[in-house]
PDB file of N, CA, C and O in Angstrom:
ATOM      1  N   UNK A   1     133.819 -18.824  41.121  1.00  0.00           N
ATOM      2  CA  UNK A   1     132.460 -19.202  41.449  1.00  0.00           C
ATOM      3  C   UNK A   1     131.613 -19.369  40.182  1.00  0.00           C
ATOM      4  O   UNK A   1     130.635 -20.113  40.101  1.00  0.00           O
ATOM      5  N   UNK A   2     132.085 -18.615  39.230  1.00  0.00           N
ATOM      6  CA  UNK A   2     131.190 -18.718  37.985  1.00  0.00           C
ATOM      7  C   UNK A   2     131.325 -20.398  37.487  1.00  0.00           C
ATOM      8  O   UNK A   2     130.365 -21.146  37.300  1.00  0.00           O
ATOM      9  N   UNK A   3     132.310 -20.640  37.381  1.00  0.00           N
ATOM     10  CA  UNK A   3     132.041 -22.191  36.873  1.00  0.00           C
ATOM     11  C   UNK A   3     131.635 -23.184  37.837  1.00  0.00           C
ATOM     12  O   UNK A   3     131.049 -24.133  37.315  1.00  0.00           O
ATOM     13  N   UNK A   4     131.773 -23.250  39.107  1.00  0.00           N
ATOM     14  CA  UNK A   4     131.133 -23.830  39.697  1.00  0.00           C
ATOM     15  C   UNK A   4     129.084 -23.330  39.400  1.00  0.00           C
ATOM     16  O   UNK A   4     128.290 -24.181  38.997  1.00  0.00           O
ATOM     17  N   UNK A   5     128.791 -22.327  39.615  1.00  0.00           N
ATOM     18  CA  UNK A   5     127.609 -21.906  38.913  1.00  0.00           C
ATOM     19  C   UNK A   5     127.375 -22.538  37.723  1.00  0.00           C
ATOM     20  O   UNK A   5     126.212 -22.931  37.627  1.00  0.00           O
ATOM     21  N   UNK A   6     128.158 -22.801  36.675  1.00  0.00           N
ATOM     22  CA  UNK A   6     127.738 -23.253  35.258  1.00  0.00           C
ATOM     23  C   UNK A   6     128.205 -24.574  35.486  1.00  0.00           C
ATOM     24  O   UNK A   6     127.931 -25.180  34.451  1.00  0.00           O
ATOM     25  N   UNK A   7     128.823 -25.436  36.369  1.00  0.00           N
ATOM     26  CA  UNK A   7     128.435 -26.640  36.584  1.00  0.00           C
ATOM     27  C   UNK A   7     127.630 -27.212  37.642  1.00  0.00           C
ATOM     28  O   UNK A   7     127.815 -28.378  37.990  1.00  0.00           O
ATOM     29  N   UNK A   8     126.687 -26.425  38.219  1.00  0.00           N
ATOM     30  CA  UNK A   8     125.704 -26.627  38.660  1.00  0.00           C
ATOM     31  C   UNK A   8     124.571 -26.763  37.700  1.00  0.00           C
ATOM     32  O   UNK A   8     123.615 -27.472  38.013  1.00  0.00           O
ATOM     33  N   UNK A   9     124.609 -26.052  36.394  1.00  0.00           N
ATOM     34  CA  UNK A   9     123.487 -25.644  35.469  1.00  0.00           C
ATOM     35  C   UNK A   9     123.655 -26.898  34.539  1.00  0.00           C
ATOM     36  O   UNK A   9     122.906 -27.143  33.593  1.00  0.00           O
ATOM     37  N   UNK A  10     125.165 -27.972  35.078  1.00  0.00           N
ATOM     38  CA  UNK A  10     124.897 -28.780  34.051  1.00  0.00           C
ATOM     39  C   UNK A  10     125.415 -28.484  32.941  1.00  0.00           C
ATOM     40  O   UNK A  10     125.184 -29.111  31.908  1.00  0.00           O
ATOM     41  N   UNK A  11     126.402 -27.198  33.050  1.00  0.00           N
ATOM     42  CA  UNK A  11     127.964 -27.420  32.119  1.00  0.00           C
ATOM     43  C   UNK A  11     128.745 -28.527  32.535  1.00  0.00           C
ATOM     44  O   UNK A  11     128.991 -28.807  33.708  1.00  0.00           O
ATOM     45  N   UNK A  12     129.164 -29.208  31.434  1.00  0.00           N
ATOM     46  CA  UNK A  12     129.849 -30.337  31.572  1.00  0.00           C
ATOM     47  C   UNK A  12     131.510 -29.800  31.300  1.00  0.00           C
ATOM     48  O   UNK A  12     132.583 -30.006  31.868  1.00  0.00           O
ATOM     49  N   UNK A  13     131.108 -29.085  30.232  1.00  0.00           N
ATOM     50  CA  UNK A  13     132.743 -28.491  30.061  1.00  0.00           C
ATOM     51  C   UNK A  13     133.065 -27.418  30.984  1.00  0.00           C
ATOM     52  O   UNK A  13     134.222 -27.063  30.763  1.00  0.00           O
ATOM     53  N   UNK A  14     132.456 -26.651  32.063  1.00  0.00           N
ATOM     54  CA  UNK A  14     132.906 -26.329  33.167  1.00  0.00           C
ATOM     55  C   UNK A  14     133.067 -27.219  34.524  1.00  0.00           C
ATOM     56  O   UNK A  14     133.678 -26.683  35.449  1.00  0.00           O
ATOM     57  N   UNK A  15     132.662 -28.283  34.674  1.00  0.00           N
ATOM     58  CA  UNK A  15     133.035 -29.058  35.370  1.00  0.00           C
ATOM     59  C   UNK A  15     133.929 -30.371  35.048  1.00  0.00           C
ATOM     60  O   UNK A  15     134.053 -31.328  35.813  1.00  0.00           O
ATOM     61  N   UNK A  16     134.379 -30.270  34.091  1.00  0.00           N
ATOM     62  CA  UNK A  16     135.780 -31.050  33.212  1.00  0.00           C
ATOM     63  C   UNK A  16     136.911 -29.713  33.932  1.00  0.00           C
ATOM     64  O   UNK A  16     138.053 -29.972  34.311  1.00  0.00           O
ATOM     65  N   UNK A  17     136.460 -28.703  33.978  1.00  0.00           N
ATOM     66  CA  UNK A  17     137.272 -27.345  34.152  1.00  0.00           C
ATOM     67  C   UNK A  17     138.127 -27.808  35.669  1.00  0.00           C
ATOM     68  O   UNK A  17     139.280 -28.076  36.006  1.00  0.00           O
ATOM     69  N   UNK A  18     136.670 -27.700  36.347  1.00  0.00           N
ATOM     70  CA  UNK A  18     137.271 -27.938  37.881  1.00  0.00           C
ATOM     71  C   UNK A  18     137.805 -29.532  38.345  1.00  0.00           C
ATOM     72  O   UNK A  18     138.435 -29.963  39.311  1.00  0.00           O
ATOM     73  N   UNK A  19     137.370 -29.976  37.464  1.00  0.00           N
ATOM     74  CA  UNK A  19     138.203 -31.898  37.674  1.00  0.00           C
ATOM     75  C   UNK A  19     139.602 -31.276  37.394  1.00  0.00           C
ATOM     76  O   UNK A  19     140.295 -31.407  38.404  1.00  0.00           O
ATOM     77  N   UNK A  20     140.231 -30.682  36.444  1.00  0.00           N
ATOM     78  CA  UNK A  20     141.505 -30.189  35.577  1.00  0.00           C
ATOM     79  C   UNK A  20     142.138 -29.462  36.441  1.00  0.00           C
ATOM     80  O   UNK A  20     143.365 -29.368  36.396  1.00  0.00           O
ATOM     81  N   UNK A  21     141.290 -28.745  37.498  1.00  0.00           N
ATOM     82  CA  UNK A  21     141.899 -27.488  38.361  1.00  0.00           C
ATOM     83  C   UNK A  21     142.183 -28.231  39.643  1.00  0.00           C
ATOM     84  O   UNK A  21     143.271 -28.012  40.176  1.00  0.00           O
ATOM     85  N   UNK A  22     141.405 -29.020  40.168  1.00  0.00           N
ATOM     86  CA  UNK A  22     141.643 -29.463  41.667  1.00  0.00           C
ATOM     87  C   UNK A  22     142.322 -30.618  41.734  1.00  0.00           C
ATOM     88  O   UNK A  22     143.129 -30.908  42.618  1.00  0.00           O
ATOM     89  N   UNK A  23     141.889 -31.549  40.455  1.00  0.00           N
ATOM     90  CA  UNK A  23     142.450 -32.996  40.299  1.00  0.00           C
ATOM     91  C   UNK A  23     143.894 -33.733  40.750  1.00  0.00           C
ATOM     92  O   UNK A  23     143.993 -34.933  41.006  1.00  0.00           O
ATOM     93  N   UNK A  24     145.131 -32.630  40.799  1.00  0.00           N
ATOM     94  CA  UNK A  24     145.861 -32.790  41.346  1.00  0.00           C
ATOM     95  C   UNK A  24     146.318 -32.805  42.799  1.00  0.00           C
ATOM     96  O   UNK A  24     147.246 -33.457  43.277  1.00  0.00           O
ATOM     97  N   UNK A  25     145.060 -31.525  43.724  1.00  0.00           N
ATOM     98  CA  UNK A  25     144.982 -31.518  44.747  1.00  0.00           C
ATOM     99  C   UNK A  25     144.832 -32.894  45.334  1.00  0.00           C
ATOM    100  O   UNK A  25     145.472 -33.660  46.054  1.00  0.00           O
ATOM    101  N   UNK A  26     143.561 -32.845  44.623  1.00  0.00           N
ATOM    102  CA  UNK A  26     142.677 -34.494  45.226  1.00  0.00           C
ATOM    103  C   UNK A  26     143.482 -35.585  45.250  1.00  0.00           C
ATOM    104  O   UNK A  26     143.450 -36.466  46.109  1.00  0.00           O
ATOM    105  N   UNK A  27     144.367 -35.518  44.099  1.00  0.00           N
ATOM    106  CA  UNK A  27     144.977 -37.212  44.065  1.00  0.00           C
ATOM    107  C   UNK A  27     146.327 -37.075  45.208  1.00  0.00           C
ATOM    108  O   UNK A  27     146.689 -38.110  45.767  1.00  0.00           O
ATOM    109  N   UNK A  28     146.796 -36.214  45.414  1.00  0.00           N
ATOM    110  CA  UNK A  28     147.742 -35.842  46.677  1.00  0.00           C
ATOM    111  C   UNK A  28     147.361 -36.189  47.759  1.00  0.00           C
ATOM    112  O   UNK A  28     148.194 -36.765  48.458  1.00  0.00           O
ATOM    113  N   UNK A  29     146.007 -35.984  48.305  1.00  0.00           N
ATOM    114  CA  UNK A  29     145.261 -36.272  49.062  1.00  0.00           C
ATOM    115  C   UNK A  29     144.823 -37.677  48.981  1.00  0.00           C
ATOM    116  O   UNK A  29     144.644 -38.271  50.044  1.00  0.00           O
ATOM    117  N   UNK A  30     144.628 -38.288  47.871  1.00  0.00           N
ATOM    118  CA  UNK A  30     144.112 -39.230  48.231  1.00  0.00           C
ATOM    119  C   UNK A  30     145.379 -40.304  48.134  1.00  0.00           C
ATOM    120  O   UNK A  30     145.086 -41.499  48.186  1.00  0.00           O
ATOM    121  N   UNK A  31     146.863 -39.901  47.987  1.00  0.00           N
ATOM    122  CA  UNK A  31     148.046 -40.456  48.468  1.00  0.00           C
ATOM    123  C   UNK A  31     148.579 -41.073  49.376  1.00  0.00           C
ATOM    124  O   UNK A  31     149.450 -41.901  49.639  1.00  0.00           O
ATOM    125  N   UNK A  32     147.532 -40.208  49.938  1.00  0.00           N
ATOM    126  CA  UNK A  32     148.058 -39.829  51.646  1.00  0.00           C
ATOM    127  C   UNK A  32     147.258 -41.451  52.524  1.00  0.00           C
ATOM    128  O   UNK A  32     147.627 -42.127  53.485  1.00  0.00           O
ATOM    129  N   UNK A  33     146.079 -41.535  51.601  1.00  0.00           N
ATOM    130  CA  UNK A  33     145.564 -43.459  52.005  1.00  0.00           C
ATOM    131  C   UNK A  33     145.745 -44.265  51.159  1.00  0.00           C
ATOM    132  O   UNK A  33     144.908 -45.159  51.282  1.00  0.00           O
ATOM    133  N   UNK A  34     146.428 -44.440  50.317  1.00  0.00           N
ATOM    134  CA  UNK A  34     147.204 -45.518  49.800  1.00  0.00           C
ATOM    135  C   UNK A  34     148.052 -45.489  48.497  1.00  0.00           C
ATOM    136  O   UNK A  34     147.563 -44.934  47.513  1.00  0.00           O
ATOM    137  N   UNK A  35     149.505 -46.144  48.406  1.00  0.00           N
ATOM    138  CA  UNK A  35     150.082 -45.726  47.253  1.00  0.00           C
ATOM    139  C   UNK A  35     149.571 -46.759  46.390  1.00  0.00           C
ATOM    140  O   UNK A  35     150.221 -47.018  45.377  1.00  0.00           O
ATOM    141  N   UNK A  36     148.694 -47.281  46.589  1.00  0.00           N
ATOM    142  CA  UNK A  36     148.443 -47.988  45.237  1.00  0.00           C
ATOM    143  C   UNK A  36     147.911 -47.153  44.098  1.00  0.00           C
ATOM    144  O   UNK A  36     147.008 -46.373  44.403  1.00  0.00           O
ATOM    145  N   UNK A  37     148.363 -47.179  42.662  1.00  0.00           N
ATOM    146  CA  UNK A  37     147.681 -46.004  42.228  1.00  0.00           C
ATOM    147  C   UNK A  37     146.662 -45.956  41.095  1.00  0.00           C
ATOM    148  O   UNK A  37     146.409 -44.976  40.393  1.00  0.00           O
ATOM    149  N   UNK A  38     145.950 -47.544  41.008  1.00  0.00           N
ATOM    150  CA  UNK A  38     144.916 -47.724  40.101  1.00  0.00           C
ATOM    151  C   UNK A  38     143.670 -47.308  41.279  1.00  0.00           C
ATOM    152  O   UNK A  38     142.631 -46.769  40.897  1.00  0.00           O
ATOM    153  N   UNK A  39     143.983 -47.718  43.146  1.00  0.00           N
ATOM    154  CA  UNK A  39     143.482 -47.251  43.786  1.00  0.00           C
ATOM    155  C   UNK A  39     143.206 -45.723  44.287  1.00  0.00           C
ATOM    156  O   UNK A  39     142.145 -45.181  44.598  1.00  0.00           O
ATOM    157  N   UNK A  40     144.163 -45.364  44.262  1.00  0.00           N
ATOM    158  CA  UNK A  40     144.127 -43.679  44.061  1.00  0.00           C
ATOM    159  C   UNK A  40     142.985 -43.494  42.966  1.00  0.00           C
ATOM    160  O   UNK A  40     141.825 -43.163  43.212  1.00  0.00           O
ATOM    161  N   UNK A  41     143.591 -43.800  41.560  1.00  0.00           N
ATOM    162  CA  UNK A  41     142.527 -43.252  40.619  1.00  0.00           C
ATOM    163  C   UNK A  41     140.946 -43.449  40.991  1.00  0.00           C
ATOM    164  O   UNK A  41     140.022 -42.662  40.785  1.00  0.00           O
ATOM    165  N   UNK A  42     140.918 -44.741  41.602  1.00  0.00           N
ATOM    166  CA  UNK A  42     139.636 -45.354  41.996  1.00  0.00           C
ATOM    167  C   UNK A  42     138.950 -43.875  42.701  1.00  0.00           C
ATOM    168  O   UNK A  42     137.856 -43.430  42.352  1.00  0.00           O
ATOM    169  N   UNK A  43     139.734 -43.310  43.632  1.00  0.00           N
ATOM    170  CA  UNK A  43     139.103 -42.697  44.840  1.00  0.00           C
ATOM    171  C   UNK A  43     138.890 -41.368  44.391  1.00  0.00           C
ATOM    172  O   UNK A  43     137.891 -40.729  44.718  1.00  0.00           O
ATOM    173  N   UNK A  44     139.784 -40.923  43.656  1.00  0.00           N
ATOM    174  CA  UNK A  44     139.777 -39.425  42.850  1.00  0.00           C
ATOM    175  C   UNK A  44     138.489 -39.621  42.130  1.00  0.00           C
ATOM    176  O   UNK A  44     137.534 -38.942  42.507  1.00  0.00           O
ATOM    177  N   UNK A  45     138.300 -40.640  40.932  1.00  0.00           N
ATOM    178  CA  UNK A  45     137.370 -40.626  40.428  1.00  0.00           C
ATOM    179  C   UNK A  45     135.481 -40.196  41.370  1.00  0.00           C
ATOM    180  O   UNK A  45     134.483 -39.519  41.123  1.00  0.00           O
ATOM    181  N   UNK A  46     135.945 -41.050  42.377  1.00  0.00           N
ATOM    182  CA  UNK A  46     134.587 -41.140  43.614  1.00  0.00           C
ATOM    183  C   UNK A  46     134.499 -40.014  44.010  1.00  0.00           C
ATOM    184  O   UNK A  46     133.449 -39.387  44.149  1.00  0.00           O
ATOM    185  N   UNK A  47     135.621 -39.626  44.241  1.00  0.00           N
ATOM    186  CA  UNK A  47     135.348 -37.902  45.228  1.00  0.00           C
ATOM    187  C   UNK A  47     134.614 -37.015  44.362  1.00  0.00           C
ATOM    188  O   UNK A  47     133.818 -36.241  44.895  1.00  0.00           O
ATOM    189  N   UNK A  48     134.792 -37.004  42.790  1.00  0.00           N
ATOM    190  CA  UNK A  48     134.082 -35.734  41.857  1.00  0.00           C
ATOM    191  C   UNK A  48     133.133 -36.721  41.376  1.00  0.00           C
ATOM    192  O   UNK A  48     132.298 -35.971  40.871  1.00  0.00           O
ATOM    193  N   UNK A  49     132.657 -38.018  41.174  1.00  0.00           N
ATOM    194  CA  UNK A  49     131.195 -38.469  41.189  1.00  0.00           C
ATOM    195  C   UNK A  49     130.205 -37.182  42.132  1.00  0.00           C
ATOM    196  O   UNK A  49     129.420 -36.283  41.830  1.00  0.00           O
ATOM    197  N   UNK A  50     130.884 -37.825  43.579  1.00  0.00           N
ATOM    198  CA  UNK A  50     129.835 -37.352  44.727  1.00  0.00           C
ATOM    199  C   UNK A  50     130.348 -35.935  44.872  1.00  0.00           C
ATOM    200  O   UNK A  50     129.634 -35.503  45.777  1.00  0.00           O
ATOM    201  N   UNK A  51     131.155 -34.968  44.518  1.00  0.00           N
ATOM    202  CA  UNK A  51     131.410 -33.729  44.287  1.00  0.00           C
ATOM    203  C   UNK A  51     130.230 -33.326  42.819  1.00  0.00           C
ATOM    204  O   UNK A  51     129.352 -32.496  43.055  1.00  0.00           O
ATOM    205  N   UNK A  52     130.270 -33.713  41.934  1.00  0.00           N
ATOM    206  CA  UNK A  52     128.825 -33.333  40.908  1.00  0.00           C
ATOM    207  C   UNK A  52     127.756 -33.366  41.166  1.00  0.00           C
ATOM    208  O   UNK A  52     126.897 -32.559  40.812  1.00  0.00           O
ATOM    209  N   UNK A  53     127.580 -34.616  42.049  1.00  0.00           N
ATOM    210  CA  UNK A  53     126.030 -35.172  42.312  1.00  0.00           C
ATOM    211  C   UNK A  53     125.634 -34.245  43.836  1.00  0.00           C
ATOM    212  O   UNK A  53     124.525 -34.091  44.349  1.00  0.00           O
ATOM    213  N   UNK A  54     126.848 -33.779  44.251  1.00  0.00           N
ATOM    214  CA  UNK A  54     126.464 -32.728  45.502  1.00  0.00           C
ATOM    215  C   UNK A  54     126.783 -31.288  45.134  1.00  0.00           C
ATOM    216  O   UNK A  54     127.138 -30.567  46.067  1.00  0.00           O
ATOM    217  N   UNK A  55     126.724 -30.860  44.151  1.00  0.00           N
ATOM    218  CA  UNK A  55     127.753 -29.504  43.271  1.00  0.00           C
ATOM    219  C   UNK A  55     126.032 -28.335  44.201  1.00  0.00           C
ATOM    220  O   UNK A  55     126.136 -27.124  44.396  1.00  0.00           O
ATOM    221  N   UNK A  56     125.188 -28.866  44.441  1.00  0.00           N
ATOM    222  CA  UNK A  56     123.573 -27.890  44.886  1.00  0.00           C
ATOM    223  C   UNK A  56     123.905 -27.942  46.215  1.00  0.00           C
ATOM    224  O   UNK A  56     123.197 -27.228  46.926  1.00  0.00           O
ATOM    225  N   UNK A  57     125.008 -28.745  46.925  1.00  0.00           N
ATOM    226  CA  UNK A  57     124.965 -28.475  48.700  1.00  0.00           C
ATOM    227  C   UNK A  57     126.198 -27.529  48.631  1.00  0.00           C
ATOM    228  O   UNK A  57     126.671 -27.404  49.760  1.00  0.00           O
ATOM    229  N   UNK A  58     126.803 -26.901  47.799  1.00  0.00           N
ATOM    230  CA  UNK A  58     127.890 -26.070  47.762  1.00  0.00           C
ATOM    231  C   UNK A  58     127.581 -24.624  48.288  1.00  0.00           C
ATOM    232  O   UNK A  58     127.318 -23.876  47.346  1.00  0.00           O
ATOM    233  N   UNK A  59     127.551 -24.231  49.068  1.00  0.00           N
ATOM    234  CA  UNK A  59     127.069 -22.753  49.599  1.00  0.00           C
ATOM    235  C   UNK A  59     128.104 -21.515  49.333  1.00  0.00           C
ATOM    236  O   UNK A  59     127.781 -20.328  49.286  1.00  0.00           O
ATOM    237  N   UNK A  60     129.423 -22.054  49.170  1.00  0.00           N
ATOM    238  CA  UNK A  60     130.015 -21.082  49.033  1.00  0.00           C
ATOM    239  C   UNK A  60     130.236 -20.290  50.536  1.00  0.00           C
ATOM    240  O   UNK A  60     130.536 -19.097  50.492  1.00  0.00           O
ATOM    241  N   UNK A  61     130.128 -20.772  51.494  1.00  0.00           N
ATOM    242  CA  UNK A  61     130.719 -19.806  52.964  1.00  0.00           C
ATOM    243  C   UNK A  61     132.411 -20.792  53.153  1.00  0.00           C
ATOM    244  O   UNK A  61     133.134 -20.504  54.106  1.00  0.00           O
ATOM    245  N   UNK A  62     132.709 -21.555  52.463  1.00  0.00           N
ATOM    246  CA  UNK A  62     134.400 -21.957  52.203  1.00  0.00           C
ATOM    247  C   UNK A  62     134.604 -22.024  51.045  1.00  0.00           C
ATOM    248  O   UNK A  62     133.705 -22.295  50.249  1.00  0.00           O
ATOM    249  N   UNK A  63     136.027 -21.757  50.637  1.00  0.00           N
ATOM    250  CA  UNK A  63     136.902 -22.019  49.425  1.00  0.00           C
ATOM    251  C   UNK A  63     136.310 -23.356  48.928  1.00  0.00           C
ATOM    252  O   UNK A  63     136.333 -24.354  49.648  1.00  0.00           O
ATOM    253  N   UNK A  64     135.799 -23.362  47.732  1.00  0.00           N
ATOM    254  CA  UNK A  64     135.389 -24.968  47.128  1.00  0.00           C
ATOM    255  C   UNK A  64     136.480 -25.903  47.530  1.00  0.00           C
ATOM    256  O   UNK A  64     136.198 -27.078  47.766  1.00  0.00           O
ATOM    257  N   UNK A  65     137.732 -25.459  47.627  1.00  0.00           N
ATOM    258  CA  UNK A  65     138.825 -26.493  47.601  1.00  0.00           C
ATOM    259  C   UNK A  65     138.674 -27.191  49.049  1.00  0.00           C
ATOM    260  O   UNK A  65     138.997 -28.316  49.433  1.00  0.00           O
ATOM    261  N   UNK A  66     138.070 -26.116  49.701  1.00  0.00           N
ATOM    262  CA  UNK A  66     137.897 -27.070  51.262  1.00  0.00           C
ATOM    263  C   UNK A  66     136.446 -27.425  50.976  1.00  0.00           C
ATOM    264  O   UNK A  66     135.867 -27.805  51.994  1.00  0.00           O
ATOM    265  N   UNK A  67     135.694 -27.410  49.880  1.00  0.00           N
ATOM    266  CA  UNK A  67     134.333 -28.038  50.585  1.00  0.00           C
ATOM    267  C   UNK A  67     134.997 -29.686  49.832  1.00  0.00           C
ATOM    268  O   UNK A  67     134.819 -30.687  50.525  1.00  0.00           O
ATOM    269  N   UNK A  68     135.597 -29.832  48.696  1.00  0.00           N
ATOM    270  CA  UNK A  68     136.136 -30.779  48.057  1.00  0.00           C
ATOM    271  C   UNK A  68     136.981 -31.859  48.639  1.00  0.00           C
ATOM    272  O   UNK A  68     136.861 -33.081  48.542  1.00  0.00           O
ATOM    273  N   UNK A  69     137.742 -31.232  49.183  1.00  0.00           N
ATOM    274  CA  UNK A  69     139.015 -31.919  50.106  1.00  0.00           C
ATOM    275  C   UNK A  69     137.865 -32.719  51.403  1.00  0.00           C
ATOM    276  O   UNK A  69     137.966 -33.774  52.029  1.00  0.00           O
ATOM    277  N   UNK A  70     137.157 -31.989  51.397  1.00  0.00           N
ATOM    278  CA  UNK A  70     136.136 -32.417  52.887  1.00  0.00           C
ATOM    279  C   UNK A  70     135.183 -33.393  52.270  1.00  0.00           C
ATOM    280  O   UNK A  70     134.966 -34.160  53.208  1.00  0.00           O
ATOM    281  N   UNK A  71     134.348 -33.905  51.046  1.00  0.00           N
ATOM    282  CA  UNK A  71     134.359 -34.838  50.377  1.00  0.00           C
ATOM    283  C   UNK A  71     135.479 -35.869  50.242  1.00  0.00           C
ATOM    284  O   UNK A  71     135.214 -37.033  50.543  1.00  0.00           O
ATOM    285  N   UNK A  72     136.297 -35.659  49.960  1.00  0.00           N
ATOM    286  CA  UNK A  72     137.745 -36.149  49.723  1.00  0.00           C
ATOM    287  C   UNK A  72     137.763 -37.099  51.247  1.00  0.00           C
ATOM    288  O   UNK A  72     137.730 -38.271  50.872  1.00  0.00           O
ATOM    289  N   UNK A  73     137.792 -37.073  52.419  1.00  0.00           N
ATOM    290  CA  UNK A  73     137.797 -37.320  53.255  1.00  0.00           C
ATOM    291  C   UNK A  73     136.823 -38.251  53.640  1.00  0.00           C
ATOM    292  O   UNK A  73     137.157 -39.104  54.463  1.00  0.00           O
ATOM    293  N   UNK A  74     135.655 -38.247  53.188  1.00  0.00           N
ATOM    294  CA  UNK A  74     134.638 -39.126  53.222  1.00  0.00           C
ATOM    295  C   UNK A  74     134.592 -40.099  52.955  1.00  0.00           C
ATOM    296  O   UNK A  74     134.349 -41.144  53.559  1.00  0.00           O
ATOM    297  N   UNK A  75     134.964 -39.709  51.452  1.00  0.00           N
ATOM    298  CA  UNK A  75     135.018 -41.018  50.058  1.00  0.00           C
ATOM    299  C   UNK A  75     136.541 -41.966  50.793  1.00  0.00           C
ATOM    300  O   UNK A  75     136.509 -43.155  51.108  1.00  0.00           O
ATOM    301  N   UNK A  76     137.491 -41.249  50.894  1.00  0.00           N
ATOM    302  CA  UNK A  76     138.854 -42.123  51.408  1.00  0.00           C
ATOM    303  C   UNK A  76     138.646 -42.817  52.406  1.00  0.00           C
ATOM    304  O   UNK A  76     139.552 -43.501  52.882  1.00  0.00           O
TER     305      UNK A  76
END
């Protein structure tokens, strides 16, 4: 939770942290709608746009990885 906290504050190198930590999740996921994979990158990239720019609707009552994956779902 702490780096999600310090990339809320607008650490950049804690939220390079969590791109590094989940990034593999996400692109698995985002496999799963298409093997193209400049398109994949396309969508990974989108999901942690609107995962930063929403990092203040994060409440913390789920695992970030499910509030992410649930973005993930949106953007795909």
């Amino acid at each position: 939770m702490a780096r999600i906290n310090s990339a809320r504050s607008g650490d950049e190198d804690a939220f390079r942290q969590l791109f590094e930590h989940y990034q593999p999740t996400i692109s698995k996921q985002m496999r799963r709608s298409s093997r193209d994979r400049v398109l994949v990158e396309n969508l990974v990239h989108d999901v942690f746009v609107e995962a930063f720019m929403s990092l203040e609707n994060f409440k913390g009552r789920s695992p970030f990885e499910h509030w992410l994956r649930k973005l993930a779902v949106r953007v795909g």
